[in-house]
Backbone as CSV, one residue per row, in Angstrom:
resi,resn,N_x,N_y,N_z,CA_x,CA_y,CA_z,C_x,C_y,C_z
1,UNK,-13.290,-3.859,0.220,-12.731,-4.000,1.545,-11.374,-3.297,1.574
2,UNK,-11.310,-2.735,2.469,-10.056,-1.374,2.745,-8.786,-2.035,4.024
3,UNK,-7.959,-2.731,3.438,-6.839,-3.021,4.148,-6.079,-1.521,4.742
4,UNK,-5.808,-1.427,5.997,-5.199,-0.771,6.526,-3.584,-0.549,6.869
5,UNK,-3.229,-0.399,7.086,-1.444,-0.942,7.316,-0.496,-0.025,7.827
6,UNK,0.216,-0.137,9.325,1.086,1.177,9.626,1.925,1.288,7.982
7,UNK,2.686,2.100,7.793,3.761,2.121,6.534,4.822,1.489,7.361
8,UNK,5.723,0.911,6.456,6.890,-0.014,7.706,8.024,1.431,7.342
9,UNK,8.327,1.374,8.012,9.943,2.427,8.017,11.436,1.812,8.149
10,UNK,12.016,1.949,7.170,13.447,1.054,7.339,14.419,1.964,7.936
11,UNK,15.151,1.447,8.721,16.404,2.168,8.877,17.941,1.948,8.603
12,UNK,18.523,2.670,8.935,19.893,2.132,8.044,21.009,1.753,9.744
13,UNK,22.570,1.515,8.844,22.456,0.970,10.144,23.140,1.743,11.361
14,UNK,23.680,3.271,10.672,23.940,4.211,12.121,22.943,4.171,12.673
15,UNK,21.922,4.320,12.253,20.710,4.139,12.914,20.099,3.331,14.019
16,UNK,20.341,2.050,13.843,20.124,1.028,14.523,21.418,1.260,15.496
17,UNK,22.809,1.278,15.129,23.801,1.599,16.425,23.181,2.782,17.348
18,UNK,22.700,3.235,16.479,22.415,4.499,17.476,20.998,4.600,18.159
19,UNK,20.075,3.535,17.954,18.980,3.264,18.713,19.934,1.888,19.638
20,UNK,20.687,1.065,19.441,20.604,0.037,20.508,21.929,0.075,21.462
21,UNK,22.712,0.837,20.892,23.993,0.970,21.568,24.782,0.192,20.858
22,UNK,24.429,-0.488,19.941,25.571,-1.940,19.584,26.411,-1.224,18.713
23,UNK,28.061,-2.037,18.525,28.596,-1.681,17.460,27.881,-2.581,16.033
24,UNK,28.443,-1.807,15.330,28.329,-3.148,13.848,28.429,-4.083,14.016
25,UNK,29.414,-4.368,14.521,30.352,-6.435,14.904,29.327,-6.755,15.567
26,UNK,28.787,-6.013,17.251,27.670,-6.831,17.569,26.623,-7.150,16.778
27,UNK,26.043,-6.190,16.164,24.925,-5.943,15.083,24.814,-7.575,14.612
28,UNK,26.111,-7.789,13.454,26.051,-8.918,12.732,25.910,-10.665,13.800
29,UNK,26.802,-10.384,14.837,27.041,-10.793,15.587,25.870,-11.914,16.111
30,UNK,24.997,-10.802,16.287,24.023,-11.151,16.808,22.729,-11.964,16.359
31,UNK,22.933,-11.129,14.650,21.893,-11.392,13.582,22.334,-13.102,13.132
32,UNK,23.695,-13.121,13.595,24.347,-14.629,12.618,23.560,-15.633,13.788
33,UNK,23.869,-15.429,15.211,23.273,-16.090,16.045,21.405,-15.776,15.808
34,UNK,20.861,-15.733,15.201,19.167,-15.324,15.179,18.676,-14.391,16.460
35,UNK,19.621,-13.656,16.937,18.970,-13.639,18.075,18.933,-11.746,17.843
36,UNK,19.128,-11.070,16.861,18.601,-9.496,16.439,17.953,-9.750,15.192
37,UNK,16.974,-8.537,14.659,16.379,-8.610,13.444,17.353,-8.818,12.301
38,UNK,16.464,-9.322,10.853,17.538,-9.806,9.803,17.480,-8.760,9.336
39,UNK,18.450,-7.837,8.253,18.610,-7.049,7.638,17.772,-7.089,6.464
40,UNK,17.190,-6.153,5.690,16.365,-5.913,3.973,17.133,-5.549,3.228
41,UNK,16.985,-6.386,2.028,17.997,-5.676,0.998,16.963,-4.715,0.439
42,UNK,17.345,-3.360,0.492,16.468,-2.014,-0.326,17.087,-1.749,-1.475
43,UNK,18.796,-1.936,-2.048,18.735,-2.247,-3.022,19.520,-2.929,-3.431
44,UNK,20.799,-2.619,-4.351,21.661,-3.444,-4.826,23.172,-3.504,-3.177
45,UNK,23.174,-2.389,-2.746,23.717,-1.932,-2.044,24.059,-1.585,-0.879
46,UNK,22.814,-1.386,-0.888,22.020,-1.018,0.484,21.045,-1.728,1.156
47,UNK,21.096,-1.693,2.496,20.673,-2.984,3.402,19.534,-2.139,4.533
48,UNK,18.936,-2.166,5.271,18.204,-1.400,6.302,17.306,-2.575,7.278
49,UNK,17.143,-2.203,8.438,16.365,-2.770,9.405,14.729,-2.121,9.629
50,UNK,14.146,-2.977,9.778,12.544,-3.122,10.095,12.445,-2.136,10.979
51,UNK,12.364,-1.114,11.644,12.300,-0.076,12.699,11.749,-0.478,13.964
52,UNK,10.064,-1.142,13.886,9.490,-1.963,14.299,9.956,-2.922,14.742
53,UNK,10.570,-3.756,13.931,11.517,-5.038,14.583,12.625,-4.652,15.556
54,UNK,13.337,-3.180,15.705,14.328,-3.268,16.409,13.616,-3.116,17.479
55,UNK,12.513,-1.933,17.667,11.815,-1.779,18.713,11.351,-2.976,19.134
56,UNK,10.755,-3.966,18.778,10.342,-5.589,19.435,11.380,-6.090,20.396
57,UNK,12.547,-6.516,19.211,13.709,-6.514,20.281,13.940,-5.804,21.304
58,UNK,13.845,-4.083,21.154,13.645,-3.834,22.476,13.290,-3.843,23.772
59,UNK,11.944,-4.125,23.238,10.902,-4.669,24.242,11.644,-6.155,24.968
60,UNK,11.919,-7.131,24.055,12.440,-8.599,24.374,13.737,-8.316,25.481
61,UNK,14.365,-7.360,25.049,15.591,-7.383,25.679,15.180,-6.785,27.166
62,UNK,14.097,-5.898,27.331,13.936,-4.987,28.527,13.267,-6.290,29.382
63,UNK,12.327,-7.049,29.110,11.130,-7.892,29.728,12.399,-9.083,30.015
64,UNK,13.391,-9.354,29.461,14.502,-10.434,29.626,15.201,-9.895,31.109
65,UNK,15.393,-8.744,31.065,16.121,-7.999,31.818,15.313,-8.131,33.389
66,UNK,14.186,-7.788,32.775,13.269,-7.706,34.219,13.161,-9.159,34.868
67,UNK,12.759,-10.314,34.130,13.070,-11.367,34.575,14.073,-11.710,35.166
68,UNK,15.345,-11.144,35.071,16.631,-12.176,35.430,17.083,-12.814,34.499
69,UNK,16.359,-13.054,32.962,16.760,-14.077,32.062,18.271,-13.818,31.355
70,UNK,18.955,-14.879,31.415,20.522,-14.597,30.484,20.322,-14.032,29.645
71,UNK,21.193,-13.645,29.027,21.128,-12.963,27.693,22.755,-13.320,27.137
72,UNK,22.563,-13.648,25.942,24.160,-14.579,25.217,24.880,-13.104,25.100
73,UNK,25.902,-13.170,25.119,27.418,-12.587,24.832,27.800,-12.697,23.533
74,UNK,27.981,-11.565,22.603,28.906,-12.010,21.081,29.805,-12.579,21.182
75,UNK,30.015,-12.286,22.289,31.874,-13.060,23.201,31.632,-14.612,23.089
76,UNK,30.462,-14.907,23.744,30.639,-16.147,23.506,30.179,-16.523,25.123
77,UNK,30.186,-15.446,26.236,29.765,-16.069,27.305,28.440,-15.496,27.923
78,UNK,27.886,-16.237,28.444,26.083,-16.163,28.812,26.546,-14.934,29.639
79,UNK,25.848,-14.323,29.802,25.772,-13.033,30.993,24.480,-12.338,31.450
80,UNK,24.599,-12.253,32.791,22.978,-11.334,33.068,23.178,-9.986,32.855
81,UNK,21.860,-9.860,32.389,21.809,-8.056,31.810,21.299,-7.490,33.026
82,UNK,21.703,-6.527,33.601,21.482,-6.085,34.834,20.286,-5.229,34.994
């Protein structure tokens, strides 16, 4: 029997700033609150994000958006995403 499987692709984290707009601070920010993907340790050193997972979030954040649903602040205050 032949398991199939996309390959997962990690990314690092200009990467991820530069797919979501966030700075770093939000990045962590966000991850401490559960509410962005958790980081992989790839090695002793080095850390990378699920590619896939940021894109999910994407999706979460756009379908939040379309609803009207809040979306938390690193700040600390609820705000609608417009």
């Amino acid at each position: 029997m032949s398991l199939e499987h996309a390959p997962v692709r990690f990314v690092r984290l200009k990467a991820v700033m530069g797919l979501t707009g966030l700075s770093a601070s939000s990045i962590y920010d966000l991850m401490a609150l559960k509410e962005f993907p958790a980081s992989v340790p790839l090695s002793t050193n080095r850390r990378g994000w699920v590619l896939a997972e940021i894109e999910s979030w994407q999706k979460e954040r756009l379908e939040k958006r379309d609803t009207g649903a809040a979306v938390r602040s690193t700040r600390g205050r609820p705000r609608k995403v417009a």
